[in-house]
C-alpha positions as a Markdown table, in Angstrom:
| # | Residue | x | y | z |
|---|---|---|---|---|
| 1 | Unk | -154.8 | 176.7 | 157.8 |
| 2 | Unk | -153.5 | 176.3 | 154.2 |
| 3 | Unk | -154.2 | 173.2 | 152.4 |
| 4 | Unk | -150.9 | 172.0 | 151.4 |
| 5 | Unk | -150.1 | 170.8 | 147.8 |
| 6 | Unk | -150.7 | 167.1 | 147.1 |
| 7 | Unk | -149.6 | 165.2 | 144.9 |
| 8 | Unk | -152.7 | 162.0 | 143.9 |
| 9 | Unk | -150.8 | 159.2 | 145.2 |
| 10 | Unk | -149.3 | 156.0 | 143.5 |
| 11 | Unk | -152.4 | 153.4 | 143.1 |
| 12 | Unk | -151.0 | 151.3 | 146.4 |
| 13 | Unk | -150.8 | 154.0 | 148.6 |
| 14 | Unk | -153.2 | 156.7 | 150.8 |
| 15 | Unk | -151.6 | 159.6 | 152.1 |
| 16 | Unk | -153.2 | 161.3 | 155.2 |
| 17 | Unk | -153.4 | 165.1 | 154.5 |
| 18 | Unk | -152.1 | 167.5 | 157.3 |
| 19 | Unk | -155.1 | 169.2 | 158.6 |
| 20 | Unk | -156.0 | 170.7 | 162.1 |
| 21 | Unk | -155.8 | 168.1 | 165.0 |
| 22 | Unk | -153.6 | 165.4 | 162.7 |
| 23 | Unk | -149.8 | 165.0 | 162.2 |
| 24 | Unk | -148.7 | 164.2 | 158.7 |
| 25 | Unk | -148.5 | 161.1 | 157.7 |
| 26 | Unk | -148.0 | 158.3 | 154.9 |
| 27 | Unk | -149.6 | 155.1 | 154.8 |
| 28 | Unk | -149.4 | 152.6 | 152.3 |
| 29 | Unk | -152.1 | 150.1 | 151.1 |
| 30 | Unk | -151.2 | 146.6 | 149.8 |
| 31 | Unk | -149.1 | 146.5 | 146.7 |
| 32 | Unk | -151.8 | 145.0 | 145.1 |
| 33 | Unk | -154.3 | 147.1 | 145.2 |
| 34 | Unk | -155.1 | 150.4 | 144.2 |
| 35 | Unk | -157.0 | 153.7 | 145.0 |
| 36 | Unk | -156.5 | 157.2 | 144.8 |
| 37 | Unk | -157.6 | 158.9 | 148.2 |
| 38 | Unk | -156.4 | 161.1 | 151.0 |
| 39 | Unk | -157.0 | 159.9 | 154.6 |
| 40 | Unk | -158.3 | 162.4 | 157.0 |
| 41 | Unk | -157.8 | 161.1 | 160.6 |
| 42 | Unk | -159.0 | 162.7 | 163.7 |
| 43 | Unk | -157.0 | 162.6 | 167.1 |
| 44 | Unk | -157.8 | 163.4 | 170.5 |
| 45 | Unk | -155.7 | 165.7 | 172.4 |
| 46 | Unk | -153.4 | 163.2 | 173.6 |
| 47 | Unk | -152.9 | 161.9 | 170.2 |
| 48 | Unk | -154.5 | 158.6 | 170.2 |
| 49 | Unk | -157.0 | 158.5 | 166.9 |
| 50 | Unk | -159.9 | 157.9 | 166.4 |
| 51 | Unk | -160.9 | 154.6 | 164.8 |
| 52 | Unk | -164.6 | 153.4 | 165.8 |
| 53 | Unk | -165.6 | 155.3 | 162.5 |
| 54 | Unk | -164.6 | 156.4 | 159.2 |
| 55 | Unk | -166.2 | 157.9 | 156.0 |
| 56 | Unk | -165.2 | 157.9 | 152.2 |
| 57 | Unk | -166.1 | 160.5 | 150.3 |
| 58 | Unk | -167.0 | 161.0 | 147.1 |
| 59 | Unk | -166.9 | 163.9 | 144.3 |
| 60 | Unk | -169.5 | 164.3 | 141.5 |
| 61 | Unk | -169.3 | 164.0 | 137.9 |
| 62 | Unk | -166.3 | 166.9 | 137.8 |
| 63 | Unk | -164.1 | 163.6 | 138.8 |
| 64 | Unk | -160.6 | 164.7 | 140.9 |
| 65 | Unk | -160.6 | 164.9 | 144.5 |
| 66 | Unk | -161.3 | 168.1 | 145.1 |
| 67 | Unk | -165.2 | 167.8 | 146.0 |
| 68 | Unk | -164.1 | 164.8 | 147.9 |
| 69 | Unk | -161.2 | 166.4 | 149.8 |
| 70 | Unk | -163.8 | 169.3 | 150.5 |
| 71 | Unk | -166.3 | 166.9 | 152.0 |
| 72 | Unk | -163.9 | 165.4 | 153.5 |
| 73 | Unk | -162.5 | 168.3 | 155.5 |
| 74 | Unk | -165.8 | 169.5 | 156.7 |
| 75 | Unk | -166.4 | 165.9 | 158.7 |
| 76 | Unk | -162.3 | 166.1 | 159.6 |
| 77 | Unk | -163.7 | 169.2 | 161.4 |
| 78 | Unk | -166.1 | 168.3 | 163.5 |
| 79 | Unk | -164.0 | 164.9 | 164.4 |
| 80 | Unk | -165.0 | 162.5 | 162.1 |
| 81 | Unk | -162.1 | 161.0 | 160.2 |
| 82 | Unk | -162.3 | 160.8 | 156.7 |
| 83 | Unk | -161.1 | 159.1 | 153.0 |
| 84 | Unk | -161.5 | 161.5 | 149.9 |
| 85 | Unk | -161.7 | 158.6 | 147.5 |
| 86 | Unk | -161.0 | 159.4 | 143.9 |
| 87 | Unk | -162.7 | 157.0 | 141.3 |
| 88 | Unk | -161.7 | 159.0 | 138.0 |
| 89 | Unk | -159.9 | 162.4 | 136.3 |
| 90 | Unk | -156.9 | 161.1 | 139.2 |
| 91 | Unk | -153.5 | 160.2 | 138.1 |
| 92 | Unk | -154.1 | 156.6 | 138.8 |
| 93 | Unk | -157.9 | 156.3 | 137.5 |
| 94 | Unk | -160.1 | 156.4 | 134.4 |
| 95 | Unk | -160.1 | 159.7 | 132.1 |
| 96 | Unk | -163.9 | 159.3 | 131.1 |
| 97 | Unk | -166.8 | 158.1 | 134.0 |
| 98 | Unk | -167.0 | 155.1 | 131.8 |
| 99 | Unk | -167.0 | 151.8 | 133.2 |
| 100 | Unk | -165.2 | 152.7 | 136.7 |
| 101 | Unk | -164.9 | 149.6 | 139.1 |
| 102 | Unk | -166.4 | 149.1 | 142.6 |
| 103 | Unk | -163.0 | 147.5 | 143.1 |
| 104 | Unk | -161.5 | 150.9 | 143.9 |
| 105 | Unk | -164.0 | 151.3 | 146.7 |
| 106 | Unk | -163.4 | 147.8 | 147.6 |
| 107 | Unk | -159.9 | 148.3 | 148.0 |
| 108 | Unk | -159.9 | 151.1 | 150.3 |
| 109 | Unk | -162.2 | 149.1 | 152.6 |
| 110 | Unk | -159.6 | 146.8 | 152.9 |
| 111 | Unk | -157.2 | 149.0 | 153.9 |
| 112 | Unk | -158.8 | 151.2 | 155.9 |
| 113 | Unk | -159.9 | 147.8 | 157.9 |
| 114 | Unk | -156.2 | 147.4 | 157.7 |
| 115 | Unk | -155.3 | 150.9 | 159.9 |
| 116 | Unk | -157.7 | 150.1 | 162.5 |
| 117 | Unk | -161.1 | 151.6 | 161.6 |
| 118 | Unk | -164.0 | 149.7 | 162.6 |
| 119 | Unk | -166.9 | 151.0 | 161.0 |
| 120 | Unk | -166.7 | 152.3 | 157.6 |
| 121 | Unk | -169.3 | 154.8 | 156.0 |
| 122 | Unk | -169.8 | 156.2 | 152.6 |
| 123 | Unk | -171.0 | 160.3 | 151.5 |
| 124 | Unk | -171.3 | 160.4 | 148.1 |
| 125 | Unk | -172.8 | 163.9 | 146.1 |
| 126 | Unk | -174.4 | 163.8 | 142.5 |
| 127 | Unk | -172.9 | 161.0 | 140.3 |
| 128 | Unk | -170.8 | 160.1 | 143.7 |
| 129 | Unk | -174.2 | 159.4 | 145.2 |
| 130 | Unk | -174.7 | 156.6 | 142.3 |
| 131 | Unk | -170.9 | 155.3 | 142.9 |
| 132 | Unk | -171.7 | 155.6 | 146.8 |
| 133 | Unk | -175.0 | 153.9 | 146.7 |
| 134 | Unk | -173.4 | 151.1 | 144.3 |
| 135 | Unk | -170.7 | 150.2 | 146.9 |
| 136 | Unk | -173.0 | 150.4 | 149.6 |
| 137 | Unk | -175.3 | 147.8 | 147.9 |
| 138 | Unk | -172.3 | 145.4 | 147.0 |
| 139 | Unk | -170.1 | 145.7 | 150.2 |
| 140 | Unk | -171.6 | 145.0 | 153.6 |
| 141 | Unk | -168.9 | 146.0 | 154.8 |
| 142 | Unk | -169.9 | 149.7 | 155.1 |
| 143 | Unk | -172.7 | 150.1 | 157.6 |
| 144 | Unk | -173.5 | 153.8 | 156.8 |
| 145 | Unk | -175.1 | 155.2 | 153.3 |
| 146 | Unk | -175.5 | 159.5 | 152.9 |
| 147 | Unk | -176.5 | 160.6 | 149.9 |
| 148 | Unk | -176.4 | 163.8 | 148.3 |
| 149 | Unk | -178.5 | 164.8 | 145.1 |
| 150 | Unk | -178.9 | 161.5 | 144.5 |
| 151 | Unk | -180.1 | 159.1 | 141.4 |
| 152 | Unk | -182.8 | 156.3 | 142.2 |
| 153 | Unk | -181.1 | 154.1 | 138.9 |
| 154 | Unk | -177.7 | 153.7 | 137.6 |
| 155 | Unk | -176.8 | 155.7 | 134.8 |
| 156 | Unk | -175.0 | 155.3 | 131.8 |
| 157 | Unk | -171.6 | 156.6 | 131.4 |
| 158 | Unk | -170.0 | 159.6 | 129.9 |
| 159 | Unk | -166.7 | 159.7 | 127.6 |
| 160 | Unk | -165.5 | 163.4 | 126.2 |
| 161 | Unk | -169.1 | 164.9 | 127.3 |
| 162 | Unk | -170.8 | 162.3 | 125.4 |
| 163 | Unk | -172.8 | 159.1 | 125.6 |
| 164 | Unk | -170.7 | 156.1 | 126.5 |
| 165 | Unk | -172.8 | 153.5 | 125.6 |
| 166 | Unk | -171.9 | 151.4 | 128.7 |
| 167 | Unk | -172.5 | 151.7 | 132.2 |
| 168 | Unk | -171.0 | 154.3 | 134.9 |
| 169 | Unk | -169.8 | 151.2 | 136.8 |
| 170 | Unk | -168.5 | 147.9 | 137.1 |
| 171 | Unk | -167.7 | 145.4 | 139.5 |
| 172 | Unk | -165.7 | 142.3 | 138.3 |
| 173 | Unk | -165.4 | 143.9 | 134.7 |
| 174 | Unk | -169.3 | 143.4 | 134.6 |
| 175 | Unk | -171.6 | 146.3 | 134.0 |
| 176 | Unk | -174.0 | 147.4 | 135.8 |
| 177 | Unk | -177.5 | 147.8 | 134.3 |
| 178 | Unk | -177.8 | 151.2 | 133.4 |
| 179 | Unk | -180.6 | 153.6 | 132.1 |
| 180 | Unk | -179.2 | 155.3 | 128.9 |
| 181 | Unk | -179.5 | 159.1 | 127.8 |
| 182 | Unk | -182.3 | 159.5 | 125.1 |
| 183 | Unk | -179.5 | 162.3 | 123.2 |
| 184 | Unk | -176.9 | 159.9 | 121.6 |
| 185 | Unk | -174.7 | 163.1 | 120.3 |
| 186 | Unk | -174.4 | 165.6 | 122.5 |
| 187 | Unk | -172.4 | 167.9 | 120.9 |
| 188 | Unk | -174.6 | 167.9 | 117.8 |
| 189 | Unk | -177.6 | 168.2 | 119.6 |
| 190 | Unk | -175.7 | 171.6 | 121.3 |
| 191 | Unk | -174.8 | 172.9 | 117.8 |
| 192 | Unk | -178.7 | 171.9 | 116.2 |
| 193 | Unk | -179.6 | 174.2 | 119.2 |
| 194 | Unk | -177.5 | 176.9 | 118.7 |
| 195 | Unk | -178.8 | 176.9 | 115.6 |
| 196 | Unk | -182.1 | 177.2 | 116.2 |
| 197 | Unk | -181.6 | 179.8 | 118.9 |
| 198 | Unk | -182.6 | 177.9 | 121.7 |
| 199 | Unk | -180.1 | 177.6 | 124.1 |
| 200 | Unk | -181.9 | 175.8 | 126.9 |
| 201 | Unk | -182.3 | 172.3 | 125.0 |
| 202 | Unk | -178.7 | 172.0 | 124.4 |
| 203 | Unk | -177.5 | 172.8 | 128.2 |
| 204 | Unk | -175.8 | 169.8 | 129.5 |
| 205 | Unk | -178.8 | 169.6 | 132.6 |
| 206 | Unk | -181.4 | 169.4 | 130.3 |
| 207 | Unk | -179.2 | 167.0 | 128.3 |
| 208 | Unk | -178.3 | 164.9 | 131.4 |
| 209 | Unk | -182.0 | 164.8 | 132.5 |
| 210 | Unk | -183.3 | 163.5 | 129.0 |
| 211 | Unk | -182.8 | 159.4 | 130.3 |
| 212 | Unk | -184.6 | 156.6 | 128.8 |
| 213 | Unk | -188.0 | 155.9 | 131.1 |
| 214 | Unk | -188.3 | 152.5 | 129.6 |
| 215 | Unk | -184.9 | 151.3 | 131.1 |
| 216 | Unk | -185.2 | 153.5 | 134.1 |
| 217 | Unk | -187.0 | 150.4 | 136.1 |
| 218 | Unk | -184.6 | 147.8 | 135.0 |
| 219 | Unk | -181.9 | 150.2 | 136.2 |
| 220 | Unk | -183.1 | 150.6 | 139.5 |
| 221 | Unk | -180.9 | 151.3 | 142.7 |
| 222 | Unk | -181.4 | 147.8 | 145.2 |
| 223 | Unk | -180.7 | 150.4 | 148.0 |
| 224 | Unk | -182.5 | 147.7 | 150.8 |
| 225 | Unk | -179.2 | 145.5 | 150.0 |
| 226 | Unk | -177.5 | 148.2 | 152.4 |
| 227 | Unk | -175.9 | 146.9 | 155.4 |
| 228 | Unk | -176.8 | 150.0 | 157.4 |
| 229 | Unk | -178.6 | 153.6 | 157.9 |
| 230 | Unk | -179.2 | 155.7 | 155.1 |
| 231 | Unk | -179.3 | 159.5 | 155.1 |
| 232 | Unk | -180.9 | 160.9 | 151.8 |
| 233 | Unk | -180.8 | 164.7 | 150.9 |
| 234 | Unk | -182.0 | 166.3 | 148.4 |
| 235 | Unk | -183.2 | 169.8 | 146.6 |
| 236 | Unk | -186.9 | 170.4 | 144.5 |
| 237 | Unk | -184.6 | 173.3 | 143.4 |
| 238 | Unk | -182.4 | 170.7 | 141.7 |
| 239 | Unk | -181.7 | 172.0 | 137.6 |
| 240 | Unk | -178.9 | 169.4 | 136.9 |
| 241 | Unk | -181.6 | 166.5 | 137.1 |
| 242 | Unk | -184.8 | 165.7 | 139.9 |
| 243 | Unk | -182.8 | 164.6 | 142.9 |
| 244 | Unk | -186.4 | 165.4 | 144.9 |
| 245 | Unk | -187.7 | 162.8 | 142.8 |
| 246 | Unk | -185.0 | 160.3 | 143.5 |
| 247 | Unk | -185.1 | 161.0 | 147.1 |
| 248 | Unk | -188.6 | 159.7 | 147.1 |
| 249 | Unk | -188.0 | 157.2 | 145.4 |
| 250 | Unk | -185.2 | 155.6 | 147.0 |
| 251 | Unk | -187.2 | 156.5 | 150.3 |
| 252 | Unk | -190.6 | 154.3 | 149.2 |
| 253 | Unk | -188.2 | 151.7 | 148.1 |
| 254 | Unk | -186.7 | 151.4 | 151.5 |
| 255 | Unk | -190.0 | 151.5 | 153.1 |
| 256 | Unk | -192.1 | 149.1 | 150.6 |
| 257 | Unk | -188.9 | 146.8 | 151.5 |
| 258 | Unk | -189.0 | 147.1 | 155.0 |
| 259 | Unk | -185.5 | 148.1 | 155.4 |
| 260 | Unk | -184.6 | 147.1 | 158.9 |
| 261 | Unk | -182.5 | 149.8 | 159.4 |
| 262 | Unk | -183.1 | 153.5 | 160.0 |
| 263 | Unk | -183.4 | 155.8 | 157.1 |
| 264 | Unk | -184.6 | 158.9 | 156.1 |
| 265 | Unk | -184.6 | 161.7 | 153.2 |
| 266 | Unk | -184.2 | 165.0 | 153.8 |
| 267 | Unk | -185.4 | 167.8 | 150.8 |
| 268 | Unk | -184.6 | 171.0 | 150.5 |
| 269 | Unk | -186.4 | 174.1 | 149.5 |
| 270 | Unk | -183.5 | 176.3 | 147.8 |
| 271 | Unk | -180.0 | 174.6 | 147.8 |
| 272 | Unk | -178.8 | 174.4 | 144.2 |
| 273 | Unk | -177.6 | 170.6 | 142.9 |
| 274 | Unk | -173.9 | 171.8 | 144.9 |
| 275 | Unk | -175.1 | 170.1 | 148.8 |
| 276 | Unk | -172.1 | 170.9 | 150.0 |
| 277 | Unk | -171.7 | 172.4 | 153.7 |
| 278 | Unk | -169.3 | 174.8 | 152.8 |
| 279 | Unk | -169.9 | 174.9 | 149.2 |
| 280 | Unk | -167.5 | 177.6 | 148.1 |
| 281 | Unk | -168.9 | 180.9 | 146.8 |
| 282 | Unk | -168.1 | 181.1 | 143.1 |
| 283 | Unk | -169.7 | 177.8 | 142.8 |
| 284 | Unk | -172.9 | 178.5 | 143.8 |
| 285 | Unk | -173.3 | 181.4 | 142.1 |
| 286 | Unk | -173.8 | 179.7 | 138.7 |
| 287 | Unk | -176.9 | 178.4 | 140.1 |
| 288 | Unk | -180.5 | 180.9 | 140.1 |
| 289 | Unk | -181.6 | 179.7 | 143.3 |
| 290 | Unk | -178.7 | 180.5 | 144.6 |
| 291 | Unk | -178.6 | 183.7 | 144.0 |
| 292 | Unk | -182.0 | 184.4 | 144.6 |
| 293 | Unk | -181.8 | 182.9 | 147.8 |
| 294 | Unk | -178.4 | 183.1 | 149.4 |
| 295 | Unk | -179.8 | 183.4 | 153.0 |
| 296 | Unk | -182.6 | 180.4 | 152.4 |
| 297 | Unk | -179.6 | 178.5 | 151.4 |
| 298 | Unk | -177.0 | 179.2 | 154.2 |
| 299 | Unk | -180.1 | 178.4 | 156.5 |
| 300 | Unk | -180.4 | 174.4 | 154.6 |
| 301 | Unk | -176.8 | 174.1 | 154.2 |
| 302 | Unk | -176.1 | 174.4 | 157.9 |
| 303 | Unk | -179.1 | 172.1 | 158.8 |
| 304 | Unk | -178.2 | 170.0 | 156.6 |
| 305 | Unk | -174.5 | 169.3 | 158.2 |
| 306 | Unk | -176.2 | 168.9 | 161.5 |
| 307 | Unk | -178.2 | 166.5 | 160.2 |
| 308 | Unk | -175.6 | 164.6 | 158.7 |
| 309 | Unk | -173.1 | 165.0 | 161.5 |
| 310 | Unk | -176.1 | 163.7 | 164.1 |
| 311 | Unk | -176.8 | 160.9 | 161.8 |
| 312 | Unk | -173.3 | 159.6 | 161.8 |
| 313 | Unk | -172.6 | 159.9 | 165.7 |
| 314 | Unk | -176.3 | 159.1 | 167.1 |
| 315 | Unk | -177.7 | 156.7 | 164.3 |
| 316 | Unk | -175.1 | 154.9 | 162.9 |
């Protein structure tokens, strides 16, 4: 079916995006409060929806809703209802991934809690990982953690491509720490390479990997503050920056903790920094391994929506 045109919705509303198996329908959050999502809900035959569980979703550093949406639609299919959450680059949100606040994830809790759902889970890819792993640490509220090409430390923020000098988040207008970039001009650092003829060191992945190891620490993800399973994948094939690494990381951290909940981390052999389940073609093929290893990749990709999909309906 074709997705129909949406429009991101005023900052006190949710609209639930027709998709197979769901009717159409608006609902409205309280006044005063504000997101930008799209609810995906799942009904049984008879039309009575689903409401034991629910995910938000979450896009990467591109911003919008569209990575969201597209996560969103792959749980929609296979009966898990759904909230493409979008936390900047939507009418209602921040330009720049500068300083965005928890409160946005915060306030779809609330109203999702508000249409019935019971238990609410979070999916976040890339810097939506960070943002997902950040709620999940601050709102015990949701009981289910997956993260995609994740970050073991918060990040600082980006405004026009370059160096914000403040955090990716907030929560109460305060900053989280955050571990800043070791380039603090991007764009000349792009034009010095140029210049020299060496176009790797000006890429934005090699810029975007180049962090500060002596704040990494002090930047450090609590991820044992969850209030539920996590589910980390990862890639070694990562060239955006080592989400292998991160995976491990956050993995030993749940373990030295004791984290009395399950958890896991899943890495990959081929997948490209895009773990997306249906991961559209042009997309992918910006990314080596992905061309070099389209079948390799199909092969993770669909193991790793099983995985996901058992997580959320036998672990959580």
């Amino acid at each position: 079916m074709k997705e129909p045109q949406h429009k991101t919705p005023a900052p006190d509303t949710a609209h639930t995006e027709k998709s197979p198996g769901s009717k159409p329908e608006t609902s409205a959050a309280d006044p005063k409060q504000g997101f930008d999502g799209i609810l995906y809900p799942v009904k049984d035959p008879s039309g009575t929806p689903r409401t034991d569980k629910v995910v938000i979703t979450l896009s990467g550093s591109e911003g919008g809703l569209q990575t969201a949406k597209r996560m969103a639609r792959f749980l929609h299919q296979h009966n898990v209802p759904a909230l493409a959450l979008g936390y900047f680059r939507t009418e209602h949100t921040e330009k720049n991934l500068s300083r965005i606040p928890l409160e946005y994830i915060e306030n779809a809790i609330r109203w999702l809690r508000a249409q019935g759902y019971d238990s609410i889970g979070i999916c976040g890819i890339s810097r939506g990982a960070e943002y997902a792993a950040a709620a999940a640490v601050h709102f015990p509220e949701i009981t289910c953690t997956i993260l995609k090409a994740p970050t073991w430390f918060y990040g600082e923020g980006l405004i026009r491509n370059n160096p914000a000098g403040s955090s990716c988040w907030t929560y109460r207008n305060q900053e989280l720490p955050y571990a800043p970039f070791q380039i603090r001009d991007f764009t000349k650092e792009r034009s010095e390479a140029r210049a020299a003829g060496d176009p790797t060191r000006g890429r934005r992945e090699d810029l975007l990997r180049r962090i500060d190891p002596q704040r990494q620490d002090a930047a450090a993800i609590p991820l044992e503050r969850a209030n539920g399973p996590v589910l980390l994948f990862s890639t070694e094939a990562d060239t955006v920056w080592p989400s292998a690494q991160s995976g491990r990381k956050l993995e030993e951290r749940l373990s030295a903790c004791r984290f009395p909940f399950a958890h896991k981390h899943v890495c990959f052999q081929y997948m490209s920094h895009i773990m997306l389940e249906n991961a559209s073609r042009f997309s992918l093929q910006v990314f080596e391994s992905e061309r070099a290893h389209p079948d390799g990749c199909a092969r993770e990709r669909n193991s790793m929506g099983t995985e996901m999909l058992r997580w959320i309906e036998e672990v959580w």
